[in-house]
Residue, then its C-alpha position, 0 to 999 in steps of 0.5 A: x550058314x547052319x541053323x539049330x532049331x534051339x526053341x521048346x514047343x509051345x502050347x496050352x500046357x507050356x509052364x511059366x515061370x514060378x507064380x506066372x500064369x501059363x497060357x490060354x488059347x481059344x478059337x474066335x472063328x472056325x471053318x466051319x461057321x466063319x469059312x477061315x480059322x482064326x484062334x486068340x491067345x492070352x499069355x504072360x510073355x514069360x511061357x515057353x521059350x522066350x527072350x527077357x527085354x530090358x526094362x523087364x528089370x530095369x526102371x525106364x530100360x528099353x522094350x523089346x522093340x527097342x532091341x535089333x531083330x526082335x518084335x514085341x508080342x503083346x500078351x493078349x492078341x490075335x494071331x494075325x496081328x502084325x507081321x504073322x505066317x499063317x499056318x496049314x490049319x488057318x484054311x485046311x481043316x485037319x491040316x498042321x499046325x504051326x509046331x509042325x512047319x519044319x525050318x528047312x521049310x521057314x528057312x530056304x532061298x527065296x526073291x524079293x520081287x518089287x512089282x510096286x510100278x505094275x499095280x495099284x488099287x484092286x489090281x490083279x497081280x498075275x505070275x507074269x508080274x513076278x516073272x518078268x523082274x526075278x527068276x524064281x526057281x522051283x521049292x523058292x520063298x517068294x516076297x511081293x512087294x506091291x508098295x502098300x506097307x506105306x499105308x501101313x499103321x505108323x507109317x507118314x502114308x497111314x491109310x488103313x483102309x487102303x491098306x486092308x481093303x485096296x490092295x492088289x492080290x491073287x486068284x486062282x491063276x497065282x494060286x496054280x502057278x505057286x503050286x506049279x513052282x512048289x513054292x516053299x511059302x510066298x508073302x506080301x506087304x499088304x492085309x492078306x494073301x489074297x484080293x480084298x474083295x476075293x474075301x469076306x470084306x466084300x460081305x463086311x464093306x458093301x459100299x467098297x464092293x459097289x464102288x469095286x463093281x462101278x469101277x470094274x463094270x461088272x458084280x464081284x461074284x462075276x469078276x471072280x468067279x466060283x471054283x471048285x476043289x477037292x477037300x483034302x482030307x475026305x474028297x468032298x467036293x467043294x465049290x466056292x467063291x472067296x479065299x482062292x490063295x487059302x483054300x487051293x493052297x494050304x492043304x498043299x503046303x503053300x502057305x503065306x505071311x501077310x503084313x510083310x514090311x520093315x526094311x523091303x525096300x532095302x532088298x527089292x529084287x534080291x535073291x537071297x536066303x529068307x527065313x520065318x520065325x514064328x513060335x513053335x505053337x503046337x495048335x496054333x494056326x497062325x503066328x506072329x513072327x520075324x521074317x528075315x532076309x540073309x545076305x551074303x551067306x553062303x550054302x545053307x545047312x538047317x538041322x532041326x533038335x527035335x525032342x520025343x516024350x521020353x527020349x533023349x534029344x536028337x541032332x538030325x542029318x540036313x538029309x533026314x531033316x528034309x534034304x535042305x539044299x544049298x542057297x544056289x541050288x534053288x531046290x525045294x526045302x523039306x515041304x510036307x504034303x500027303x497030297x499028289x503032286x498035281x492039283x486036286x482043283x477044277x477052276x471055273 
């Protein structure tokens, strides 16, 4: 299987069609007030590349749901709606964007791990859980599936606030370990990458942090500690108490999707080709997107067209486009850092 990246950059300067509003974009958070970037686009669904639904001309034809492997994006929306990656720049400051994730880093070999049975409610989900039910090898896109999609909206089990506020997640040891395995990038069907209460819900759901602090005995900010971090751009040192996936692994290159859902269930415990497609968002610090996983493919190949102002188009090399390695090879897929190879943090 080879994939051709066949997509225009999108931007704020991306042109719609002739009388179609182009796009705008704005940040609604920032790290330096809000401790995590978060931007909101309003757009016409016809800027940029784009796939025309049926009823776009055709009275009572069907949306664009309605057409296999495609997702609808609403034409006023946060970036982390839905199904979505989160880009570098989500929980890096100075990091990339979404334009600058390369496909041989959204397209790689990857597992789909069902740790569903081993957790629960705030359950700490540790390397040791995915470890013990798939093999994951170094540069891998790693899927958890802790069963909470089932309370996702729409769904006969809706619970939402389960669903954003319950659910198992990460701390530092998973942080490490993925950096340790040089994990292209990981997902999770659930709200965030990490804990809820690893997060501002502790600050915005004071009565879920309490009723966390009875049933685990002790104070959120004793459960899970402060930690410590090189800022990556000016080696600032930084000391903080929430976001461990975000801020320990994105200025390495770890990023994750959040929402993760669909047909899961379909592929738990499978290794297989993985990919993400989000749009390619030249600022964007986040995407809504597919995420797909291919079977029964053989090795994989992605070359990128990339297009230079001013020049002609050029068909990249699988070498130059950041060695992509076959689907049993398990290397790693084109991961773009200017950090060391070891991590720049000291947990505490």
């Amino acid at each position: 299987m080879r994939l051709v990246d066949l997509s225009h950059p999108w931007n704020m300067h991306t042109p719609g069609w002739v009388g179609y509003p182009g796009s705008k974009i704005y940040y609604t958070q920032t790290l330096q007030t809000n401790r995590i970037v978060s931007q909101r686009v309003e757009t016409s669904l016809h800027v940029g590349t784009h796939l025309d639904g049926p009823m776009h001309a055709a009275d009572g034809a069907g949306d664009m749901a309605s057409l296999p492997l495609t997702k609808l994006v609403h034409e006023e929306t946060s970036l982390h709606v839905g199904t979505h990656l989160d880009g570098p720049m989500h929980a890096a400051d100075g990091a990339g964007d979404m334009a600058s994730l390369p496909l041989t880093k959204l397209v790689h070999e990857g597992v789909i791990v069902d740790i569903s049975d081993v957790v629960d409610d705030w359950s700490i989900i540790t390397p040791k859980h995915i470890i013990d039910r798939m093999e994951v090898k170094r540069g891998d896109i790693v899927i958890l599936h802790t069963g909470y999609h089932r309370y996702y909206e729409g769904k006969p089990q809706q619970d939402l606030t389960r669903y954003f506020c319950l659910h198992p997640g990460g701390t530092r040891e998973l942080a490490q370990w993925m950096h340790d395995m040089a994990i292209s990038w990981w997902g999770i069907d659930a709200g965030s990458g990490d804990h809820p209460m690893n997060t501002t819900i502790r600050y915005m759901r004071p009565d879920l942090a309490q009723r966390f602090e009875e049933t685990m005995g002790r104070s959120v900010r004793d459960f899970f500690g402060e930690y410590e971090y090189r800022h990556h751009k000016s080696g600032r040192l930084v000391k903080e108490e929430i976001f461990p996936m975000h801020y320990l692994a994105f200025p390495e290159g770890c990023i994750h999707a959040e929402n993760v859902g669909g047909d899961i269930e379909k592929v738990l415990n499978t290794r297989c080709i993985i990919g993400a497609f989000p749009w390619k968002f030249e600022g964007g610090e986040a995407c809504p997107c597919r995420i797909i996983a291919f079977l029964d493919v053989g090795p994989l190949s992605v070359e990128e067209v990339q297009e230079a102002v001013g020049t002609k188009s050029k068909l990249k090399s699988p070498a130059s486009a950041g060695g992509a390695r076959g689907a049993g090879s398990g290397g790693r897929a084109g991961r773009r850092s200017s950090a060391p190879a070891g991590p720049r943090r000291s947990a505490r």
